[in-house]
C-alpha positions as semicolon CSV with decimal commas, in nm:
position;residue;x (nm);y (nm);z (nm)
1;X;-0,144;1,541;1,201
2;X;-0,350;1,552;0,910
3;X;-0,752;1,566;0,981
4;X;-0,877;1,494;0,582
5;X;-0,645;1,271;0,331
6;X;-0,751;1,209;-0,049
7;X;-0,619;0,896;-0,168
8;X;-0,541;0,939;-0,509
9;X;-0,538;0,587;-0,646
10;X;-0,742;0,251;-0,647
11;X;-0,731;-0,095;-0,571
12;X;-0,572;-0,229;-0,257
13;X;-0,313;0,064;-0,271
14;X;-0,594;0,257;-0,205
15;X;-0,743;0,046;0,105
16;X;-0,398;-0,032;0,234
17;X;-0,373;0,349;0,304
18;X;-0,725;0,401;0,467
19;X;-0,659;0,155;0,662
20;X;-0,320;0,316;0,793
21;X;-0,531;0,668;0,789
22;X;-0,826;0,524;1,009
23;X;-0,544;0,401;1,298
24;X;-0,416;0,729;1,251
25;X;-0,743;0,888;1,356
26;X;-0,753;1,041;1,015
27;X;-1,059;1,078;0,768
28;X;-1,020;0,953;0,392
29;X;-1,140;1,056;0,072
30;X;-1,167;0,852;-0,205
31;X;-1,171;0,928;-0,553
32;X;-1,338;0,645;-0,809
33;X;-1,387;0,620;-1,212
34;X;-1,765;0,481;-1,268
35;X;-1,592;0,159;-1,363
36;X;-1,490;0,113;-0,970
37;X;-1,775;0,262;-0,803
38;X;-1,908;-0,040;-0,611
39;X;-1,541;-0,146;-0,531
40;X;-1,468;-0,179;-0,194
41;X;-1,218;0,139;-0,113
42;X;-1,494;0,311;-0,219
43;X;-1,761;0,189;-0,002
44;X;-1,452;0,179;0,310
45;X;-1,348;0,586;0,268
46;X;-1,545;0,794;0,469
47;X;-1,600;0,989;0,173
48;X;-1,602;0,926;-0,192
49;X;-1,589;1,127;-0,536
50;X;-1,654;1,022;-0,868
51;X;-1,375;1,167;-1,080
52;X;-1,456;1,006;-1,428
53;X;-1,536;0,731;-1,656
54;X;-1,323;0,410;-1,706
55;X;-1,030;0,491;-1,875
56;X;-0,717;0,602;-1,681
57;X;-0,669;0,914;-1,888
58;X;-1,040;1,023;-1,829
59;X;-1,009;0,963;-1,465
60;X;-0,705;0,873;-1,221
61;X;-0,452;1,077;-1,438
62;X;-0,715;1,406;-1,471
63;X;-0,503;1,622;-1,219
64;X;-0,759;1,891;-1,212
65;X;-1,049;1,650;-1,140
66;X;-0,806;1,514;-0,819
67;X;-0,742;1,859;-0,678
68;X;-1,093;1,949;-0,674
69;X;-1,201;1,689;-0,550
70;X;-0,988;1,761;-0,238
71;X;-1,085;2,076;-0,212
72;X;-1,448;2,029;-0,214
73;X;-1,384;1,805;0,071
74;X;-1,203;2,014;0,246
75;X;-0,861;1,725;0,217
76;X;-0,549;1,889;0,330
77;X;-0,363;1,603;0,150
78;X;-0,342;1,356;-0,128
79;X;-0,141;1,022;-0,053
80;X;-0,064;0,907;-0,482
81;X;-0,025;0,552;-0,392
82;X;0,187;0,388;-0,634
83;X;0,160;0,441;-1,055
84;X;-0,091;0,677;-1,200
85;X;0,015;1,027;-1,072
86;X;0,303;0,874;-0,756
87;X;0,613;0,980;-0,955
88;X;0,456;1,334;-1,168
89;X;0,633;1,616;-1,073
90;X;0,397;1,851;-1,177
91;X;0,085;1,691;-0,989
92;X;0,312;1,712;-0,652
93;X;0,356;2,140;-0,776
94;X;0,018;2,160;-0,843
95;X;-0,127;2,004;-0,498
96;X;0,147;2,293;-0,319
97;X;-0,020;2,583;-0,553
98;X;-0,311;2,490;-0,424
99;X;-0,241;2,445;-0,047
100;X;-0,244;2,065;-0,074
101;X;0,028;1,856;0,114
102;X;0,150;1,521;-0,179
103;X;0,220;1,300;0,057
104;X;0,568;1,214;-0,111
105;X;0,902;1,361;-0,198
106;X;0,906;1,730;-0,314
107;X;0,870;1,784;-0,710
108;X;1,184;1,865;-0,752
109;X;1,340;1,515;-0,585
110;X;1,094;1,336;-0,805
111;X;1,200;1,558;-1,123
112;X;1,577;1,470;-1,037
113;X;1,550;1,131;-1,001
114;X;1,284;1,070;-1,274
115;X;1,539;1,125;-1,502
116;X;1,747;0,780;-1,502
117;X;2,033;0,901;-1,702
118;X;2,072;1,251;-1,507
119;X;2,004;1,069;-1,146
120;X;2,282;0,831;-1,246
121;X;2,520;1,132;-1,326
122;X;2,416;1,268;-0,924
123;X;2,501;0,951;-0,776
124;X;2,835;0,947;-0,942
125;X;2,924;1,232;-0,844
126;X;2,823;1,109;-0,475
127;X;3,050;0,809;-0,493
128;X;2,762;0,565;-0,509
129;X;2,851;0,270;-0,764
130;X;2,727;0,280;-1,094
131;X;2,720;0,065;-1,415
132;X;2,954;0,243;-1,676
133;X;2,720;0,414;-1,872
134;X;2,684;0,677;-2,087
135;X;2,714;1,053;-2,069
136;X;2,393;1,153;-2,115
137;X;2,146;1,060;-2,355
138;X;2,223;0,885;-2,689
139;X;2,096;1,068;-2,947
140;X;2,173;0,844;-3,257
141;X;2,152;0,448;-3,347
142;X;2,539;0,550;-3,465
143;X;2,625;0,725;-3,108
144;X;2,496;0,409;-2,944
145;X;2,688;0,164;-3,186
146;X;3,042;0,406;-3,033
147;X;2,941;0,337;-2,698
148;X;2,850;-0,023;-2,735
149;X;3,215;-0,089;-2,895
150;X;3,368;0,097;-2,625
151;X;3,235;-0,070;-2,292
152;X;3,175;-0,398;-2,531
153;X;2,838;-0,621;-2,546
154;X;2,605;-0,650;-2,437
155;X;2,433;-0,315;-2,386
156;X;2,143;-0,229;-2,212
157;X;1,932;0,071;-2,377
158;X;1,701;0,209;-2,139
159;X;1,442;0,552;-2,122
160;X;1,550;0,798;-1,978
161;X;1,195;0,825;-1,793
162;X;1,141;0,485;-1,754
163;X;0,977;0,264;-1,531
164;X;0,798;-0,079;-1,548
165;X;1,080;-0,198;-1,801
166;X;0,953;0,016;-2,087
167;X;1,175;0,159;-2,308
168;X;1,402;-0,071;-2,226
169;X;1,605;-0,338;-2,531
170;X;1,915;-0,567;-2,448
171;X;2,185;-0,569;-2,761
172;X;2,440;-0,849;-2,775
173;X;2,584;-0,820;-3,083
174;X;2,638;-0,508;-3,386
175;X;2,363;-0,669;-3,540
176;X;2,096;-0,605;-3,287
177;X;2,168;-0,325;-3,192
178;X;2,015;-0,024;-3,438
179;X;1,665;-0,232;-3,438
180;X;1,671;-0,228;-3,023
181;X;1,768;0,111;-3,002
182;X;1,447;0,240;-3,233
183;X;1,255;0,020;-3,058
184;X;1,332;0,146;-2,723
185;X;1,276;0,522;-2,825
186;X;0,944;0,425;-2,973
187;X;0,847;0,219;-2,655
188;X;0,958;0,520;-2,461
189;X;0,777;0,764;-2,677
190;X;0,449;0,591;-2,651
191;X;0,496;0,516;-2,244
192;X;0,643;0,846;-2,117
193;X;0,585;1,090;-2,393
194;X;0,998;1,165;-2,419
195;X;1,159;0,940;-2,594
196;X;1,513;1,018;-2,478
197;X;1,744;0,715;-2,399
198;X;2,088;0,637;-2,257
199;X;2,305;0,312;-2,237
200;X;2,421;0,117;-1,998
201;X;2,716;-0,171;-1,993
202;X;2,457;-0,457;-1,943
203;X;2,562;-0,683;-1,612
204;X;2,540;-1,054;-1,658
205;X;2,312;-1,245;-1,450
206;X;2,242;-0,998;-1,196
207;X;2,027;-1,017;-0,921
208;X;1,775;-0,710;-0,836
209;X;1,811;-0,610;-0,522
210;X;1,646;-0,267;-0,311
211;X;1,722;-0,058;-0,077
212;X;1,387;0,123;0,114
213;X;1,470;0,437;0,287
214;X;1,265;0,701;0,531
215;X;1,384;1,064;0,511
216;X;1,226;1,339;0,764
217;X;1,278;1,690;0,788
218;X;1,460;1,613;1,159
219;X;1,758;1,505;0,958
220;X;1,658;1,131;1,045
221;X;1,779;0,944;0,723
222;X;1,734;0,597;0,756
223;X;1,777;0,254;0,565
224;X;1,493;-0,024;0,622
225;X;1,717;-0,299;0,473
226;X;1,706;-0,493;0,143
227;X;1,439;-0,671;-0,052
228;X;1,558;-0,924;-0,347
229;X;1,322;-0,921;-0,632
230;X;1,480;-1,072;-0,886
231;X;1,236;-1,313;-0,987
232;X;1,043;-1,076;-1,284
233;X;0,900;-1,132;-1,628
234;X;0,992;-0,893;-1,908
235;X;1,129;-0,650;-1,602
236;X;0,807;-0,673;-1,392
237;X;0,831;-0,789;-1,047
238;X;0,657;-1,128;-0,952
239;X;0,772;-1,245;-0,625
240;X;0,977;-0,988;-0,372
241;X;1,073;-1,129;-0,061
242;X;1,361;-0,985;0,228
243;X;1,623;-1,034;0,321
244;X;1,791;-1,111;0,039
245;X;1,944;-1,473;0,001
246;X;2,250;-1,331;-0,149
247;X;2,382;-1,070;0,087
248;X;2,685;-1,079;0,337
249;X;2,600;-0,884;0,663
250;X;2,899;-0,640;0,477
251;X;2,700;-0,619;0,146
252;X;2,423;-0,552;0,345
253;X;2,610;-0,262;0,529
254;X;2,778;-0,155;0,259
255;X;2,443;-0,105;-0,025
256;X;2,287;0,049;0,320
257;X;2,540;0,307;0,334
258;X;2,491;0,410;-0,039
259;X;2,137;0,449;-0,041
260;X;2,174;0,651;0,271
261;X;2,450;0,860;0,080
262;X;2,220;0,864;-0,241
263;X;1,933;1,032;-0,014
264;X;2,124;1,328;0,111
265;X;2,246;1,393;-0,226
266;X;1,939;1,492;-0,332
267;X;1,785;1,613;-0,015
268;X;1,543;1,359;-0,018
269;X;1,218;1,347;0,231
270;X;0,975;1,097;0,242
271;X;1,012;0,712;0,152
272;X;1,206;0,615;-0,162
273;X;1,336;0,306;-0,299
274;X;1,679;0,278;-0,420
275;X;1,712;0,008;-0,667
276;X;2,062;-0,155;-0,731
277;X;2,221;-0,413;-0,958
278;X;2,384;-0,729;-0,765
279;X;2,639;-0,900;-0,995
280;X;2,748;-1,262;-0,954
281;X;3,094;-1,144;-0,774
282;X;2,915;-0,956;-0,493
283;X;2,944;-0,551;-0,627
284;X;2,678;-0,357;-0,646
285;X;2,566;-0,017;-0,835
286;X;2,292;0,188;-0,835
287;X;2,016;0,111;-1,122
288;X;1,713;0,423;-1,027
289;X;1,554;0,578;-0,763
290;X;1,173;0,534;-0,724
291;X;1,008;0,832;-0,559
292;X;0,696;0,671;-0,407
293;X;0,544;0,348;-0,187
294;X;0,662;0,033;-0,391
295;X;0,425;-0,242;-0,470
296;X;0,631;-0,451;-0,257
297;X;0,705;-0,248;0,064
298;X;0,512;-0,559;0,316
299;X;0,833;-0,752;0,321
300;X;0,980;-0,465;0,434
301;X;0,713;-0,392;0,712
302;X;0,733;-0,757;0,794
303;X;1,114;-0,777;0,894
304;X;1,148;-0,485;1,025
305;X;0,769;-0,416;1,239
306;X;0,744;-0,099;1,049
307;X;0,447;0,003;0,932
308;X;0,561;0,253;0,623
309;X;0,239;0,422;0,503
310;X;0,227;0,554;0,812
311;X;0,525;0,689;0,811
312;X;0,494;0,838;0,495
313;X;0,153;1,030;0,684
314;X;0,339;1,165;0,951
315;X;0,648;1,280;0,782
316;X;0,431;1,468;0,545
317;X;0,236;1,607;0,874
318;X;0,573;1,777;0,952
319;X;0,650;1,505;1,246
320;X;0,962;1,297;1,293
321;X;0,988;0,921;1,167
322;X;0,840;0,694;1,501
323;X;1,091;0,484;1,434
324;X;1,412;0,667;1,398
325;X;1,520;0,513;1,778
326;X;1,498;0,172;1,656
327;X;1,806;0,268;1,344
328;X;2,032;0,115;1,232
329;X;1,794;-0,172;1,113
330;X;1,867;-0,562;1,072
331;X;1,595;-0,800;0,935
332;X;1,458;-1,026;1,192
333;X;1,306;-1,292;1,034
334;X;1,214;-1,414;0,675
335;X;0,917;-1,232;0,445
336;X;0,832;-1,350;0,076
337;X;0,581;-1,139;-0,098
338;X;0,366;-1,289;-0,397
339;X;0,187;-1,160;-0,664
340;X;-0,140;-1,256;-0,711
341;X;-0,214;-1,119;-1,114
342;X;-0,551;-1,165;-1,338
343;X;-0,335;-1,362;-1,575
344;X;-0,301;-1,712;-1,697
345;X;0,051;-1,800;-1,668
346;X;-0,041;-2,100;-1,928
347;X;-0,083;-1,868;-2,209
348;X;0,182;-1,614;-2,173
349;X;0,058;-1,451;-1,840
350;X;-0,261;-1,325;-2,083
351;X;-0,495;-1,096;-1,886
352;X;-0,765;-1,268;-1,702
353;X;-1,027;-0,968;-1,615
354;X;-1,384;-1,110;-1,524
355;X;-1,620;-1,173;-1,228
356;X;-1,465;-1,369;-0,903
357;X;-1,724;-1,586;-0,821
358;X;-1,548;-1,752;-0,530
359;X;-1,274;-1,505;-0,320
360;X;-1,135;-1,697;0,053
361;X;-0,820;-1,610;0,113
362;X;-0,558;-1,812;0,308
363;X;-0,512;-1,717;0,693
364;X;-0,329;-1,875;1,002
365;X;0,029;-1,783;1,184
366;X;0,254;-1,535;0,938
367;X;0,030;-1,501;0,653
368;X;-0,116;-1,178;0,516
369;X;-0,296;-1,054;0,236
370;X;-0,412;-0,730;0,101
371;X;-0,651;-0,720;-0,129
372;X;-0,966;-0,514;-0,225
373;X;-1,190;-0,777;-0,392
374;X;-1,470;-1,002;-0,246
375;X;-1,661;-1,264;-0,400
376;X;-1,838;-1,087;-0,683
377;X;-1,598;-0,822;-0,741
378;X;-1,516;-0,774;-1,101
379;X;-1,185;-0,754;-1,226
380;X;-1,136;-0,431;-1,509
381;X;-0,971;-0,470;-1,779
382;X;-0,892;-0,135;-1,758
383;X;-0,626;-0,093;-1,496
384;X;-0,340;-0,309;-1,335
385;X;-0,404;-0,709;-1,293
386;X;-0,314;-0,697;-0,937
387;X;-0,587;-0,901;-0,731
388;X;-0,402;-0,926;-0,417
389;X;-0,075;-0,939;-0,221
390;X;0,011;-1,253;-0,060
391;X;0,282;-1,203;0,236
392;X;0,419;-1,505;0,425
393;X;0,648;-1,451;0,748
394;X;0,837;-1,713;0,882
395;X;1,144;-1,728;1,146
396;X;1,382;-1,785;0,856
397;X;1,356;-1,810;0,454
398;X;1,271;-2,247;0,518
399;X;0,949;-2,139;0,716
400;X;0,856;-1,867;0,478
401;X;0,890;-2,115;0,195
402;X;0,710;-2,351;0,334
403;X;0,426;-2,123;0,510
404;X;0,373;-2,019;0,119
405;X;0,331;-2,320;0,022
406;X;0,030;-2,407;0,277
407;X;-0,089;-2,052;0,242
408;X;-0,104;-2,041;-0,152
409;X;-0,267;-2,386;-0,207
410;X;-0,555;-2,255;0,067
411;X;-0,584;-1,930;-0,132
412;X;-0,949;-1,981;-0,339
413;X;-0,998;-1,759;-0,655
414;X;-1,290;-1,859;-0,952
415;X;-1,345;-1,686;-1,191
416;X;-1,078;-1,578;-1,351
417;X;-0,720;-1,732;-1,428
418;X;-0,422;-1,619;-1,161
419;X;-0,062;-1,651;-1,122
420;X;-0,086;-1,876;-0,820
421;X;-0,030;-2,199;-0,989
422;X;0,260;-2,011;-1,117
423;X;0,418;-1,942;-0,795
424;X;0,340;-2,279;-0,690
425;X;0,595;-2,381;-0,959
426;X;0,835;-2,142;-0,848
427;X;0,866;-2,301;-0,503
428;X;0,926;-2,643;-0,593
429;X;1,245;-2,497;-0,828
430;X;1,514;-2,612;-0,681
431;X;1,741;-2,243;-0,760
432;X;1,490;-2,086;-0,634
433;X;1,489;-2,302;-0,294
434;X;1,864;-2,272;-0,287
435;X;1,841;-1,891;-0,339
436;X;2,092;-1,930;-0,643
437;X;1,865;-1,728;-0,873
438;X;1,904;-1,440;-1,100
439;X;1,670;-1,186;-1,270
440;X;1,703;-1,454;-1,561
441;X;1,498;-1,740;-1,346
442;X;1,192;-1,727;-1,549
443;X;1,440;-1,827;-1,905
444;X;1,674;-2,004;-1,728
445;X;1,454;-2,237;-1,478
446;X;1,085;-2,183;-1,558
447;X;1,068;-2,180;-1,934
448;X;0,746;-2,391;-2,022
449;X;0,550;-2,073;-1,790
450;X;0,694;-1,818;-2,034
């Protein structure tokens, strides 16, 4: 096991792994811009380095600035967290060249299934299910226009390094589709830096449902079950929860078996999430590959008593997953993650950074929360609106709902505007009670939130 970890990221990504570290018996490192440096990761680590001023480019995303910092600790790792460097090939070569473990897949698993429309191409060729697509990337509005009247509207255009849901346009019609396609390159040029893009037969009504996997170097490939998080806003995730509502104990099996296949076609180590497309009949194909911790991995943890950040340490330590033994998984139970965002769902989710003057969260039987802010804490306008994670357990999804519902109207934040009247809303819809949903809720059922 590791004795020093840098934690290469901020907020309660950052915390959530010191935490996991400290039970681990291992020291932490964190690394801070001056806009965080009386957060409270910072004051938690054991040890701290300022690695720049405010802006993310200046700071988080300086590689060189990260690697010496572990070094002049002596680190002998660097956990990314999720965003900022989590999925950048070259900052998981660079921490090797310099005799740093990246507490993640290898570069080269993150450079193969970074790119969307290549890592599509693997997993075809592994017979996991795809959406037709096509060959490669587009290069012209005119090549997309010959694809579009081939697999018929409407098409999905989508970056090739994408993520987040930029670079990504819908086109139902001839019409559309020229202005969505330059859009999506320059989206995709502006996010990424490669503006590359490929097309995809665009599935009606689908729901988004994942796949989280463990990969060691014992040969211990295993599938954690599903989460559904199909309730998003302009392709951002809002509320996650598992299992999902709309899987058969044979869907379940089957989307199991695929990620598992779509890990040892790539030789994958570490935790991953594979990301698939549900359609309205039942079939499912593979969407992309995310090479690091998700946002929502507690749903996970909380159906299946796994803790994965932990797992994530000790694979990267060179030891075997501690809970191989307990594979093949099934969910026990019923876990709904929320979102708790700086934003004012009244005015078009607008960002809400300021000072919280009042902080209590909600407590009691199946209710957790991570967080990093405290009464006082000030909210940048700089980074991510994330304030805090609200997780509910409950026996089945009818508990969870309702445990969210307690837990949520307990949860005090002033201050600043959040999305918790907003998911409030959400669970008194009556699709959403039902499970009936789609990635289209937010048009279809909540459209005075929008």
């Amino acid at each position: 096991m590791f004795g020093k970890i840098l934690i290469a990221n901020r907020g309660e990504i950052a915390l959530r792994i010191m935490r996991a570290c400290k039970e681990l018996g291992v020291k932490t490192v964190a690394v801070y811009s001056l806009e965080d440096a009386e957060t409270y990761p910072v004051k938690y680590a054991d040890e701290a380095v300022c690695i720049g001023p405010a802006p993310a480019n200046q700071s988080y995303l300086v590689m060189s600035s990260i690697i010496a910092a572990a070094k002049n600790t002596q680190a002998e790792a660097i956990h990314p967290g999720y965003g900022f460097l989590a999925e950048n090939a070259t900052f998981a070569r660079l921490c090797a060249e310099n005799d740093l473990v990246f507490i993640g897949p290898s570069a080269e698993s993150i450079e193969s299934m970074g790119d969307k429309s290549a890592a599509r191409e693997t997993m075809k060729r592994f017979g996991v299910p795809t959406v037709p697509g096509s060959d490669g990337c587009v290069e012209t509005a005119e090549e997309a226009a010959a694809f579009a009247r081939k697999v018929g509207y409407p098409v999905l255009i989508k970056a090739t390094a994408g993520g987040g849901g930029k670079g990504m346009r819908e086109a139902h019609s001839p019409a559309e589709l020229e202005s969505q396609y330059k859009a999506a390159r320059l989206e995709a040029g502006a996010a990424f830096g490669n503006d590359e893009v490929y097309l995809e037969k665009l599935v009606a009504q689908p729901r988004h449902v994942e796949i989280q996997v463990l990969a060691d170097d014992f040969g211990n490939n295993i599938s954690l079950c599903e989460r559904d998080c199909s309730i998003q806003r302009r392709h951002q995730k809002l509320i996650e929860e598992a299992p999902s509502p709309a899987l058969t104990d044979e869907t379940r099996r089957a989307m199991g078996v695929a990620a598992i296949k779509a890990v040892r076609a790539t030789e994958y180590k570490n935790a991953g999430t594979i990301e698939f497309l549900l359609d309205p009949n039942g079939s499912f194909y593979f969407m992309e590959m995310n090479t690091r911790i998700q946002v929502e991995h507690p749903v996970t943890e909380q159906v299946t008593n796994t803790d994965i950040i932990k797992e994530q340490i000790r694979i990267a330590a060179g030891e075997p997953l501690s809970c191989a033994s307990r594979a093949p998984f099934s969910p026990n139970g019923h876990a709904i993650e929320f979102r708790i965002n700086a934003e004012d769902p009244d005015f078009a989710f607008r960002p809400s950074p300021g000072i919280i003057t009042a902080f209590e969260a909600p407590a009691g039987p199946g209710v957790r929360v991570e967080t990093y802010v405290r009464t006082g804490s000030k909210i940048s306008p700089y980074y991510d609106s994330l304030v805090a994670k609200l997780i509910v357990y409950g026996q089945d999804r009818h508990e969870a709902i309702a445990r969210a519902k307690r837990a949520l109207r307990e949860f005090t934040i002033e201050g600043i505007k959040t999305t918790i009247p907003f998911h409030l809303k959400v669970l008194e819809n009556k699709a959403f009670n039902e499970g009936t949903f789609a990635t289209d809720f937010l048009e279809t059922q909540m459209g005075d939130v929008q």
